[in-house]
VEXVEX-656419 format. One record per atom (N, C-alpha, C): y negated, x, z negated. Coordinates in steps of 0.02 Angstrom, whole numbers, padded with zeros to 5 digits, always signed. Each point is the difference from the previous one (the first is absolute). Layout:
YXZ;...
END
This chain:
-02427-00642-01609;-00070-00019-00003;-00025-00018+00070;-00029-00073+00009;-00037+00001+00074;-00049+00047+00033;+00011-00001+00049;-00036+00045+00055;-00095+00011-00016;-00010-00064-00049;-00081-00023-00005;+00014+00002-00084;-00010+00043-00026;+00037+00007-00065;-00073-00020-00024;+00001-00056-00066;-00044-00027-00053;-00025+00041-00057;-00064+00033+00024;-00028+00073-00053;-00043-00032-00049;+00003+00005-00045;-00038+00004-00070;-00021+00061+00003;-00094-00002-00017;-00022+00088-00003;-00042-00009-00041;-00007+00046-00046;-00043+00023-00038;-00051+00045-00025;-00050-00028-00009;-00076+00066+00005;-00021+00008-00063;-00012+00064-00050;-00052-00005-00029;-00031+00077-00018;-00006+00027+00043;-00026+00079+00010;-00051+00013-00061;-00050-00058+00014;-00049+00021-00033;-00035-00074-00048;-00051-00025+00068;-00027-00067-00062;+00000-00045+00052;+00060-00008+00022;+00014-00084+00074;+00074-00014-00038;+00010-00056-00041;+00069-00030-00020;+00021-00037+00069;+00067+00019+00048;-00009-00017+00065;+00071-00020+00010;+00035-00058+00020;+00064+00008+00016;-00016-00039+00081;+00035+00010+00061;+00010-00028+00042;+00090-00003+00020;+00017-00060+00052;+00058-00020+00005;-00004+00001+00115;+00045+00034-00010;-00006+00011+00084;+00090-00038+00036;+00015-00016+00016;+00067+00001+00065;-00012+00027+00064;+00040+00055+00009;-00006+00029+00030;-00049+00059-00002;-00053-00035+00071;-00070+00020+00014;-00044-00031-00001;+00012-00066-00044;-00028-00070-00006;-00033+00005-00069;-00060-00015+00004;-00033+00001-00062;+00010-00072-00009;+00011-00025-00092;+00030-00053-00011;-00065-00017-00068;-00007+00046-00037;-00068+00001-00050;-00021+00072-00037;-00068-00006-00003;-00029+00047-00043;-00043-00005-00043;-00001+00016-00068;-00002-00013-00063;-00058+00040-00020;-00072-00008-00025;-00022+00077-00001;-00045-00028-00060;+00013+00035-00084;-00058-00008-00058;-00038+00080-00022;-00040-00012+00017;-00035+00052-00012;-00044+00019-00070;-00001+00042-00040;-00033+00027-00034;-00056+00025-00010;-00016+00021+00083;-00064+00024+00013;-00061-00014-00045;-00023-00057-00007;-00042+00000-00040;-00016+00012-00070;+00067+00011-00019;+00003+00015-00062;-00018+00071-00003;+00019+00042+00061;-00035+00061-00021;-00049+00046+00005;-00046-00073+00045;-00075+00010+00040;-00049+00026-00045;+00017+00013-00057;-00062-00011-00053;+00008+00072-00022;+00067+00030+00023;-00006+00080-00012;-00002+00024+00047;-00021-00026+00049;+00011+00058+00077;+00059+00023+00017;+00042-00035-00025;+00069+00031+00051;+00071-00045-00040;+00070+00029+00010;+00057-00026-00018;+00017+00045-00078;+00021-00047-00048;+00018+00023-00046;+00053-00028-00008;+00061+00066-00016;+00064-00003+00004;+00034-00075-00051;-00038+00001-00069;+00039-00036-00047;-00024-00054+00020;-00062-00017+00013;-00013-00069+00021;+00046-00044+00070;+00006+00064+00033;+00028-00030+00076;+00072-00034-00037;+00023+00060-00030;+00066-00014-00036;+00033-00083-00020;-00057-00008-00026;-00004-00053-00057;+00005-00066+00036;-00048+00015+00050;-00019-00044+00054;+00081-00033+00017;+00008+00053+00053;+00094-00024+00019;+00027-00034-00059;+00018+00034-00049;+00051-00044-00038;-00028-00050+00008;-00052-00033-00005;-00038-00086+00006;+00009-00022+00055;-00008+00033+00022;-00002-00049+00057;+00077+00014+00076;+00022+00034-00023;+00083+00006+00030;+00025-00063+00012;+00022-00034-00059;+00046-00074-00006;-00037-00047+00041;-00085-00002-00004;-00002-00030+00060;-00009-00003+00069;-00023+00048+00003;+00011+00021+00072;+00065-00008+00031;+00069+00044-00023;+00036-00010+00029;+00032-00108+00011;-00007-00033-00075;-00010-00058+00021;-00026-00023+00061;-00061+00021+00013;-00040-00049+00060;+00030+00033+00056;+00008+00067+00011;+00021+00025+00051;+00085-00030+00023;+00039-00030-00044;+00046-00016+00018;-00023-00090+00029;-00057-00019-00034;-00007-00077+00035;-00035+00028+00089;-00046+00036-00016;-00015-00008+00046;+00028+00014+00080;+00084+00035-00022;+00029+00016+00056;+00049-00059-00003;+00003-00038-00038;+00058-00064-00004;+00061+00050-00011;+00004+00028-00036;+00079+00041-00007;+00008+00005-00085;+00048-00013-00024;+00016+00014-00072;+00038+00083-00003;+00003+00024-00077;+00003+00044-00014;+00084+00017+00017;+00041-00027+00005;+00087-00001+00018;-00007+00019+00071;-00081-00001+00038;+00038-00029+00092;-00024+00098+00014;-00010+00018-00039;-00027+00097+00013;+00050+00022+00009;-00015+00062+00046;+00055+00026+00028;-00016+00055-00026;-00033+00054-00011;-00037+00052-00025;-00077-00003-00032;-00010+00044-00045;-00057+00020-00047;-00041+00059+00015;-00045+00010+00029;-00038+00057-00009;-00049+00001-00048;-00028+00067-00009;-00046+00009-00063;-00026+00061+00029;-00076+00007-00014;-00020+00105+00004;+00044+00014-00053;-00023+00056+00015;+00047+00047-00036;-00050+00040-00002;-00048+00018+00031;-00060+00058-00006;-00030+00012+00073;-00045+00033+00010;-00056+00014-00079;-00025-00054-00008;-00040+00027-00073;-00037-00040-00032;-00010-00002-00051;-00035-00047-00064;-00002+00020-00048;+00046-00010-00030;+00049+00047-00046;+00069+00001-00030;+00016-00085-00037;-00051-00013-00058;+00006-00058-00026;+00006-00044+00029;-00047-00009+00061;+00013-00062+00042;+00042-00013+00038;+00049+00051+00023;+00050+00025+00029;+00047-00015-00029;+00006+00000-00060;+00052-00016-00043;+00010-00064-00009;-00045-00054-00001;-00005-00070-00010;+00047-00021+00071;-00058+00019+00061;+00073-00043+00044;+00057+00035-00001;+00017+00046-00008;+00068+00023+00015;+00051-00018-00065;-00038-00022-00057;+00060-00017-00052;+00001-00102+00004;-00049-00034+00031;+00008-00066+00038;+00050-00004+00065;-00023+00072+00047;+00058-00009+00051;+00066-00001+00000;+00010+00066-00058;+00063+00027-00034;+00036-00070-00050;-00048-00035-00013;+00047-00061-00046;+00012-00051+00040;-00028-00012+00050;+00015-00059+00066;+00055+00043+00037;+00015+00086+00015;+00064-00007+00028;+00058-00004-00032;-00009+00014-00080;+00042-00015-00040;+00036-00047+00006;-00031-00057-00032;+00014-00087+00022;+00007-00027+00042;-00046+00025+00064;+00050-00020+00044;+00058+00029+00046;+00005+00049-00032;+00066+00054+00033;-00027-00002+00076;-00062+00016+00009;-00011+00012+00072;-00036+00086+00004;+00009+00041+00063;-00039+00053-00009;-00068+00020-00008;-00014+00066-00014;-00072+00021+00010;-00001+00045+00009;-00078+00016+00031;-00030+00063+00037;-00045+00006-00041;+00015+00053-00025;-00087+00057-00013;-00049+00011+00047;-00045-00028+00024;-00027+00011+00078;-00083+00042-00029;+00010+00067+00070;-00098+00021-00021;-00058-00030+00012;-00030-00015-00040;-00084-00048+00021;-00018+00019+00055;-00002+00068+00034;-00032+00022+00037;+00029-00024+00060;+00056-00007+00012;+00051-00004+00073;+00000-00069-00001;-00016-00037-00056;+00016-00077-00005;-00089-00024+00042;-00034+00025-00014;-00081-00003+00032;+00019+00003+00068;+00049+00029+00040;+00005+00016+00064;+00043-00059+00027;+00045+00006-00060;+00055-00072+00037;-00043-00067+00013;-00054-00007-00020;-00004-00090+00017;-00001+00004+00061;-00026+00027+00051;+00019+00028+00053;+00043-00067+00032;+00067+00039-00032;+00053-00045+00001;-00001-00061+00008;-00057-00045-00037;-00007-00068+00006;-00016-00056+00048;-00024+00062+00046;-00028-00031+00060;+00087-00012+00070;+00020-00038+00002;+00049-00021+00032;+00002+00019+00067;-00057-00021+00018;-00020+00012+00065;-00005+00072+00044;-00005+00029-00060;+00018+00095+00012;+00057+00038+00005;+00026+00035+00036;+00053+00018-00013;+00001+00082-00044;+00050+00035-00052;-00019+00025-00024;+00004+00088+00012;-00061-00002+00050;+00010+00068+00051;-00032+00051-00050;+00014+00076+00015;-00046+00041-00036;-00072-00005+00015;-00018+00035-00054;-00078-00014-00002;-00047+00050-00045;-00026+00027+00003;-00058+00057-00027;-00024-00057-00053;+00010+00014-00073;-00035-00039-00029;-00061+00020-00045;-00060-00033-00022;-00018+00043-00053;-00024-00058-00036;+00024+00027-00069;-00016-00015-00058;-00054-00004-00039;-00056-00027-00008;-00061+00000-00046;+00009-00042-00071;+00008+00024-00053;-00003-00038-00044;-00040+00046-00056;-00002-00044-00056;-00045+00028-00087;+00047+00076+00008;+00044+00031+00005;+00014+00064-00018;+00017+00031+00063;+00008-00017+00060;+00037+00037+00026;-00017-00016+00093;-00040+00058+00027;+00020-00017+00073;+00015+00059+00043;+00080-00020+00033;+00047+00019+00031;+00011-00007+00088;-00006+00032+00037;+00035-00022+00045;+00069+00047+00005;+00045-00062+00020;+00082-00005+00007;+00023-00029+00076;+00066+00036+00015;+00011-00022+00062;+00074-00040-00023;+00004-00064+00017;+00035-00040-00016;+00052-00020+00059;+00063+00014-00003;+00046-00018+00019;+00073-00066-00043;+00024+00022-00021;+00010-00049-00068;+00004-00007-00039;-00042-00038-00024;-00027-00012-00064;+00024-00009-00080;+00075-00027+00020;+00022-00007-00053;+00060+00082-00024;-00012+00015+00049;+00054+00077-00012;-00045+00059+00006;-00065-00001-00011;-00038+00044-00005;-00050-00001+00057;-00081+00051-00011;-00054+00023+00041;-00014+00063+00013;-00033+00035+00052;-00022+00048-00020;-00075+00002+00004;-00015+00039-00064;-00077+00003-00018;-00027+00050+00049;-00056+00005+00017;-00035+00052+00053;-00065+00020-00024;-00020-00036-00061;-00084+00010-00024;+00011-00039-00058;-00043+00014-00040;-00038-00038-00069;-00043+00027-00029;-00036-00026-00044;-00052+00020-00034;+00019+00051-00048;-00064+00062+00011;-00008+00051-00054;-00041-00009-00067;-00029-00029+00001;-00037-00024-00066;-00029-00106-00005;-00058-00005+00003;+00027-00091-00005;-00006-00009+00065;+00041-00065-00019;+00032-00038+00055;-00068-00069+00045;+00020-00024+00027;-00074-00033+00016;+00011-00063-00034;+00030-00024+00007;-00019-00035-00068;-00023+00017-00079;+00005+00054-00035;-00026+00041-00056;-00053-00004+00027;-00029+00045+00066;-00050+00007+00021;-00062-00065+00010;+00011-00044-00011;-00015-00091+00025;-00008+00011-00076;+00053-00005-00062;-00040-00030-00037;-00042+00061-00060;+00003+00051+00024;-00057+00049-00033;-00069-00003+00039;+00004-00006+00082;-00063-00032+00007;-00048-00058-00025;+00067-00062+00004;-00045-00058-00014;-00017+00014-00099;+00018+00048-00027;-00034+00017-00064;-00061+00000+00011;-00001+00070+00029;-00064+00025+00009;-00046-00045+00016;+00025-00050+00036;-00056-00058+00050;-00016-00045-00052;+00034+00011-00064;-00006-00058-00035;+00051-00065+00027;+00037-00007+00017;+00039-00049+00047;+00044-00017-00046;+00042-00101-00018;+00063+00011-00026;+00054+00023+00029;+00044+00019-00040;+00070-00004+00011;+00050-00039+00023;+00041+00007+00026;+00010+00060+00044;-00039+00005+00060;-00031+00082-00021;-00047+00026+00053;+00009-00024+00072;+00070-00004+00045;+00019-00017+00059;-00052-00054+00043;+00041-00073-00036;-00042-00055+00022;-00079+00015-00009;-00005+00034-00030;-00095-00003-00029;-00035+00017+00040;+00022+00063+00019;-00029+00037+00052;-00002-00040+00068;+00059-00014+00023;+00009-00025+00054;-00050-00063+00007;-00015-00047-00055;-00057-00062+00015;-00051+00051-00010;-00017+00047-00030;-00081+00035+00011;-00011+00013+00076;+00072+00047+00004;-00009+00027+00062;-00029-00048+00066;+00030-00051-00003;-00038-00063+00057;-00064-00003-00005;-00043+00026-00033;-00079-00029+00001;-00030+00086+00016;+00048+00053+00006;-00039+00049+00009;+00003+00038+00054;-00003+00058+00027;+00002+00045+00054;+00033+00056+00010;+00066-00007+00037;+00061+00047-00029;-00040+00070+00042;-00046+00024+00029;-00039+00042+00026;-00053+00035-00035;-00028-00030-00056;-00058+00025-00048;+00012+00063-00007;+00069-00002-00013;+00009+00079-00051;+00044+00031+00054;+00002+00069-00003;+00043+00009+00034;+00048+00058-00051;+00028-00033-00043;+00063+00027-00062;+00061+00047+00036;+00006+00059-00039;+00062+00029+00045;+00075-00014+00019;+00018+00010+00033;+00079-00009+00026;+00056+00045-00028;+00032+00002-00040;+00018+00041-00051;+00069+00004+00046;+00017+00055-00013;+00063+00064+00016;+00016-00021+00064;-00041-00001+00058;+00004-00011+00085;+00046+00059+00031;+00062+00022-00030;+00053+00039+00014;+00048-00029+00045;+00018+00051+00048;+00073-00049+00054;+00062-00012-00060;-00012-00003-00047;+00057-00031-00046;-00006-00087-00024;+00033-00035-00026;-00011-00066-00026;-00020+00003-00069;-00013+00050-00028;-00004+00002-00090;-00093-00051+00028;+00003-00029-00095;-00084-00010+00014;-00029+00013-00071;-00072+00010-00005;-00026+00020-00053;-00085-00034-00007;-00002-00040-00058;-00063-00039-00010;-00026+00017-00047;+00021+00053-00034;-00040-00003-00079;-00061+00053+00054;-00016+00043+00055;-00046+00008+00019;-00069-00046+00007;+00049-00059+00037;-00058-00046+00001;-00038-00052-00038;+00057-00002-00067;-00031-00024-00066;-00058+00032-00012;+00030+00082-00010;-00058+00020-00036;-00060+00010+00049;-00013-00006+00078;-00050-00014+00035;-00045-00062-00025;+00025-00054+00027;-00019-00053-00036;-00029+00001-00067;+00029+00021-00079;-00034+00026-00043;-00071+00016+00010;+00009+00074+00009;-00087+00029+00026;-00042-00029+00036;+00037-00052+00049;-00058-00033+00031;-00027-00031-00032;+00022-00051-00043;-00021-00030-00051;-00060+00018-00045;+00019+00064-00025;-00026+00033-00059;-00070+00029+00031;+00006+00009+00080;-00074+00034+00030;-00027-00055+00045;+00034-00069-00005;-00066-00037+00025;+00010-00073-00022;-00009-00019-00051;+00006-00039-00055;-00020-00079+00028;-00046-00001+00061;-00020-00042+00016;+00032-00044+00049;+00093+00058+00021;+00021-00024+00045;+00024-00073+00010;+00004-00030+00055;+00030-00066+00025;+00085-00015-00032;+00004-00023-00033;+00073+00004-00049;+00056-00025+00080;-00036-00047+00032;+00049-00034+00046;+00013+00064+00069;-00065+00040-00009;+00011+00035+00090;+00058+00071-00057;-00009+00007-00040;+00042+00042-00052;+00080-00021+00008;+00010-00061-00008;+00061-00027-00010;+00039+00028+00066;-00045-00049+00064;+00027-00008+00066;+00015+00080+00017;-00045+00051-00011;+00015+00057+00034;+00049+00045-00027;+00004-00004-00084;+00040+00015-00015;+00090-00053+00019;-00007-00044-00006;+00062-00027+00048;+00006+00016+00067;-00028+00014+00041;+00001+00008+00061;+00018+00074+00009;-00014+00053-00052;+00021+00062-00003;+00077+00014-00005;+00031-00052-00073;+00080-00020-00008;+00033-00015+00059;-00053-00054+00048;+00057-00040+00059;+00013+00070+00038;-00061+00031+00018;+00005+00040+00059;+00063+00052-00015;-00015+00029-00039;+00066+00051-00020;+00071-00019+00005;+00002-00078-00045;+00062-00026-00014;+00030-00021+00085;-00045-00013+00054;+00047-00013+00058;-00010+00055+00061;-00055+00042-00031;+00024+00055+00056;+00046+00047-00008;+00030+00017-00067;+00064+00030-00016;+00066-00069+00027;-00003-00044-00010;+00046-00076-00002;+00041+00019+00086;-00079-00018+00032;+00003+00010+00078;+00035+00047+00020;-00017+00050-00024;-00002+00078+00036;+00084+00008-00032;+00028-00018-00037;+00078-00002-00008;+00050-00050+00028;-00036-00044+00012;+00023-00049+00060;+00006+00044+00063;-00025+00036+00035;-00033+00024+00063;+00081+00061-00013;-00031+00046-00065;+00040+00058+00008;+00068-00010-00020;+00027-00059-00008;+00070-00007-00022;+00039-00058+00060;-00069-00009+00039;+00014-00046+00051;+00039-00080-00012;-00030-00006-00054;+00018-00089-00017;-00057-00038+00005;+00008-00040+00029;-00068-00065+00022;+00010-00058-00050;+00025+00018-00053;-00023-00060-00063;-00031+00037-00066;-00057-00043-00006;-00029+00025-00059;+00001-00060-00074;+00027+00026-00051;+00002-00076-00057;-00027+00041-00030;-00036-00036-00037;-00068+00000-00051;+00019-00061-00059;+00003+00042-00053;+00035-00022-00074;-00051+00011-00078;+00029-00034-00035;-00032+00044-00064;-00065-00061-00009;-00007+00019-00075;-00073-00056-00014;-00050+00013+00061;-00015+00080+00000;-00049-00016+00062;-00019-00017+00061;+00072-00014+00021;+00011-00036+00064;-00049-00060-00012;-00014-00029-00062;-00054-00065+00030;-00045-00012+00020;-00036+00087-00003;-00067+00019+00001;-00022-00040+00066;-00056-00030+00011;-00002-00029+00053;-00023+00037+00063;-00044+00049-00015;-00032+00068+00041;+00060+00033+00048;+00033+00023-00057;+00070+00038+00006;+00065-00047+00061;+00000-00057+00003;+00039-00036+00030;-00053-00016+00077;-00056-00025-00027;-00008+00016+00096;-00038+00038+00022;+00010+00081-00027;-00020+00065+00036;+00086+00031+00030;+00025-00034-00047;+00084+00012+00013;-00003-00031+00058;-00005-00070+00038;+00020-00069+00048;-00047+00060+00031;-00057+00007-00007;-00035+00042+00078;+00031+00049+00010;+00013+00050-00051;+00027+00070+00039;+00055-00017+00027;+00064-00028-00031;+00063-00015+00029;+00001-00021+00073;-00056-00060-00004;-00005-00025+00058;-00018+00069+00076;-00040+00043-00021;-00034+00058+00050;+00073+00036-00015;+00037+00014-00058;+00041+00058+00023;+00066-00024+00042;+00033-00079+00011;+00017-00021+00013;+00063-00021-00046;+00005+00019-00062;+00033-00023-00062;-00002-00063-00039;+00071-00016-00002;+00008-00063-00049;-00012+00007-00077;-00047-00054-00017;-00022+00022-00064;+00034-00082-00043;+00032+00035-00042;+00036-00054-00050;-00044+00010-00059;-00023-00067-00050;-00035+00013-00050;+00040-00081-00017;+00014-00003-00069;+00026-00066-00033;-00079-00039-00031;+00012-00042+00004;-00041-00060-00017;-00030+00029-00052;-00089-00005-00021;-00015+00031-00048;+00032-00019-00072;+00023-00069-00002;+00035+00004-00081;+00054+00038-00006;+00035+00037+00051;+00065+00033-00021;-00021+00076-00001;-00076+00025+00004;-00006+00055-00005;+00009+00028-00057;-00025-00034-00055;-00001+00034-00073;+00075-00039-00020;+00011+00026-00074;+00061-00011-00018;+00023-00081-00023;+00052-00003+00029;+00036-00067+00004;+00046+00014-00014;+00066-00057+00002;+00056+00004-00029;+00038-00001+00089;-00028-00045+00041;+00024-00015+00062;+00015+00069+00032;-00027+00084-00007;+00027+00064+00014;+00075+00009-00032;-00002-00026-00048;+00046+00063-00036;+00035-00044+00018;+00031-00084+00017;+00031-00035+00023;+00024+00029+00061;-00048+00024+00058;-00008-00017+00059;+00062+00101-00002;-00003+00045-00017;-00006+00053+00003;+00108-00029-00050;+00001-00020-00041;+00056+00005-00013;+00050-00057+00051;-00025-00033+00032;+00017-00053+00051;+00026+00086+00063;-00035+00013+00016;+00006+00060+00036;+00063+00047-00033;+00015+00022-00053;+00028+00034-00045;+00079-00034+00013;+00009-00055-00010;+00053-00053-00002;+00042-00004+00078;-00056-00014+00043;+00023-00023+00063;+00016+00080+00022;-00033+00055-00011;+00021+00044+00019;+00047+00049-00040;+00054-00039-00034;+00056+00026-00033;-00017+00066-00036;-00044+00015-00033;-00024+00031-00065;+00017-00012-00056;+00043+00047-00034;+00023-00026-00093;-00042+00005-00038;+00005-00069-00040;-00023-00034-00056;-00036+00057-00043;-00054-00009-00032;+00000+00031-00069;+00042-00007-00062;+00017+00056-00053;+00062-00031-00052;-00070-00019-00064;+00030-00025-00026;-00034-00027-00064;-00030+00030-00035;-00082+00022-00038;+00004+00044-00023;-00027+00064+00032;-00032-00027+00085;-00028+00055+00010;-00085+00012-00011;-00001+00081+00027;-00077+00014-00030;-00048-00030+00014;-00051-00008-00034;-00073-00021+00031;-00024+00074+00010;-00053-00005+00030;-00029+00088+00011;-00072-00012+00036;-00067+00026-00055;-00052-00022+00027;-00032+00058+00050;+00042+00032+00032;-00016+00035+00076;+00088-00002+00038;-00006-00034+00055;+00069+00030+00028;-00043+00023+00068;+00059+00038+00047;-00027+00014+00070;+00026-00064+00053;-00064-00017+00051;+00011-00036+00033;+00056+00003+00050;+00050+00037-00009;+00038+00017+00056;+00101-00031-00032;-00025-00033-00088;+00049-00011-00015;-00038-00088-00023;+00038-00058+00061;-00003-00023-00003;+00028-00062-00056;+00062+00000-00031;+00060-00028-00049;+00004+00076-00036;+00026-00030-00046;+00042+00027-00039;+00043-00012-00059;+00068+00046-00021;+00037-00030-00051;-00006+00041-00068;
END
């Protein structure tokens, strides 16, 4: 297999039907149909619908994604797919599409984790070389900081969330606010018209450890609500985001510092937050840390990760997944592949 091995990857965790096609560290295309709106009308992701979704829209995606990299389905060198977490059903769709493309084409595959695949686009940037790095993770379930050495043979975790994650946290606020779905983006355009200073919302579990904890500041937010009815929905938004940023990079920082690595990558849907990315560019800049963040379309789920993360897997002589392996809608971030 060449040195710049031709990845086929596959996404469908939840409600993003996603395939991207990478060489190498070369992004070649990314494919992304979303469901989302289909499940705006209940406030959140529903498993059978997301489900349903993929099978529809699979065949074409992976179609366009193969035009749009100019490569036919014979020129793949390897297949990736999640493997987990996520929601089981939807999980099952790409991995029995991935599993019948390595069939036919007698080429391999990786089981790769959503979570470590959020970290790899990373990878995509050429121009980087791929040094360790303190990373943290913000996404809809889960934020982690991990100290990353390599990536495709494992992490070690140093913190994560004890109850929701900030993204959970994003879209149980923008409920409350009345805001659509997904809460994330919502907030973040309120947040621009308001005053991340109005409120001053608490800083939840400010411990010398990396764990973090928001369901405190949900339920702050709540009561504020409920005891002053008249509040500014936008200075609400901003302060309550500005409460998330602060936490999420003074633990980020402060493990940079104490593990003594001067790169910081910032992953996960909420990496797009716009607040969150240049309170990140200022502090980095004062602590004197390199701050890696991927282009906001590769923050949330794409196919171009799980590409980019089994491209990594390949070049760094890691065995294949066998046919037939698990989906699993929790794995630990520290098991990157599996067979």
């Amino acid at each position: 297999m060449s040195s710049q091995p031709l990845v086929l990857g596959i996404e469908t965790s939840c409600d993003e039907t996603a395939v991207g096609i990478v060489r190498g560290r070369t992004l070649l295309a990314n494919v992304i149909s979303s469901s989302v709106e289909e499940h705006a009308r209940f406030g959140g992701v529903v498993p059978e619908i997301a489900s349903r979704a993929h099978l529809e829209a699979m065949p074409f995606v992976i179609k366009q994604a193969l035009r749009e990299a100019k490569v036919a389905l014979r020129d793949i060198d390897a297949i990736g797919v999640t493997a987990g977490p996520g929601l089981i059903g939807a999980l099952l769709v790409g991995t029995s599409a991935a599993e019948g493309l390595a069939l036919a084409l007698d080429k391999p595959i990786y089981g790769v984790n959503h979570l470590s695949a959020h970290l790899a686009v990373d990878a995509l940037d050429e121009s980087r070389s791929l040094q360790p790095a303190i990373g943290l993770l913000v996404s809809g379930g889960h934020s982690s900081i991990i100290e990353v050495t390599d990536l495709a043979k494992g992490v070690s975790v140093l913190g994560a969330t004890i109850d929701d994650a900030a993204g959970e946290a994003f879209d149980k606020i923008a409920r409350l606010l009345e805001l659509d779905f997904p809460g994330g983006p919502a907030i973040d355009r309120l947040a621009k018209s308001g005053d991340p200073e109005a409120i001053d919302f608490p800083r939840g579990l400010q411990s010398s450890d990396y764990n973090f904890s928001f369901s405190g500041l949900k339920t702050a937010v709540s009561r504020y609500l409920k005891q002053v009815p008249s509040a500014v929905k936008a200075d609400v938004a901003a302060s309550f985001q500005e409460a998330v940023v602060d936490v999420l990079l003074t633990k980020a920082i402060r493990a940079c510092t104490e593990k003594g690595i001067d790169s910081l990558l910032i992953a996960g849907g909420v990496a797009a937050n716009s607040r969150l990315r240049a309170e990140a560019q200022r502090r980095c800049h004062l602590a004197k840390i390199e701050l890696r963040t991927p282009p906001a379309a590769l923050c949330t789920d794409n196919g171009a990760m799980v590409a980019a993360l089994t491209s990594l897997a390949v070049s760094g002589g890691v065995s294949p997944s066998t046919i037939g392996f698990s989906t699993l809608s929790t794995v630990p971030l520290d098991q990157p592949t599996w067979s």
